[in-house]
C-alpha positions in Angstrom: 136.9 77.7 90.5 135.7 80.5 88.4 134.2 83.6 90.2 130.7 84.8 89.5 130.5 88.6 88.4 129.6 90.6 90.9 126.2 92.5 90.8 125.6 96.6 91.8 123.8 96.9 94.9 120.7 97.8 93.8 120.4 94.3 91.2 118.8 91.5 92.8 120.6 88.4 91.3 120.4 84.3 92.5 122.1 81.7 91.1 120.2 79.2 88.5 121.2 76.1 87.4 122.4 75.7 83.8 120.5 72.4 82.5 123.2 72.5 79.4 126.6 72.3 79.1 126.2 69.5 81.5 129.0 66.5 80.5 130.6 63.5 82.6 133.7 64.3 80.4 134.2 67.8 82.3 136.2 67.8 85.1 133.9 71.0 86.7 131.4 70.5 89.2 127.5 71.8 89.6 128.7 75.2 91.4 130.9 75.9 88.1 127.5 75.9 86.1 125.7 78.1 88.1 124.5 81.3 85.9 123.1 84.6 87.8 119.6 85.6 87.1 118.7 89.0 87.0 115.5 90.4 88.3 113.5 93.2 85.7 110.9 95.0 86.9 109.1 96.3 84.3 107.0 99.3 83.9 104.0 100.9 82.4 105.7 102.4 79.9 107.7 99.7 78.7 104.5 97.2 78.6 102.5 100.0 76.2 105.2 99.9 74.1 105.9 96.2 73.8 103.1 93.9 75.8 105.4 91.3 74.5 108.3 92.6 76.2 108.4 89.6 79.2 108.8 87.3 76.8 112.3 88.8 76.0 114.1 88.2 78.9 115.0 84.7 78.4 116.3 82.5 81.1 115.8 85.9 84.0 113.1 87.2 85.6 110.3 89.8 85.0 108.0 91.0 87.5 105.1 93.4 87.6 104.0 95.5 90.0 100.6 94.8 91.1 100.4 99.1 90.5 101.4 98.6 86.9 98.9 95.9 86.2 96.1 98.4 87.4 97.5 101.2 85.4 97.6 99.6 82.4 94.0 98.2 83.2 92.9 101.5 83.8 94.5 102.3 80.4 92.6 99.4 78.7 89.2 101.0 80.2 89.7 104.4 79.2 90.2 103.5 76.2 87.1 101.2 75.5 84.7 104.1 76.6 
């Protein structure tokens, strides 16, 4: 069995299925197709930048703080005015 890499302390991984790769022919089993998702939290800065960055990720996760939503809405109204 092949050993998952291990993550710093201060990355939040989880395991995730990987939906491909999947044959009857292979001898390895479900926990050999495990893949670790990384958690990115993303902030105001990199969102001004990019507002499609999210979408870059691929198969981990972004999250926003709720305080970066309201900054950049704040943003967005200074802005208009």
């Amino acid at each position: 069995m092949l050993e998952a890499p291990v993550a710093p302390e201060d990355q939040v991984t989880q395991p995730r299925r990987n939906g491909q790769n999947q044959h009857n022919t292979s001898a390895r089993t479900d926990m050999d197709l495990q893949v670790l998702v990384k958690n990115f939290v993303l902030d105001t800065n990199v969102l001004l930048h990019d507002p499609n960055s999210p979408l870059h990720f691929q198969e981990n996760q972004v999250l926003l703080p709720i305080e970066v939503i309201e900054e950049i809405d704040r943003f967005k109204r200074d802005h208009s005015e």
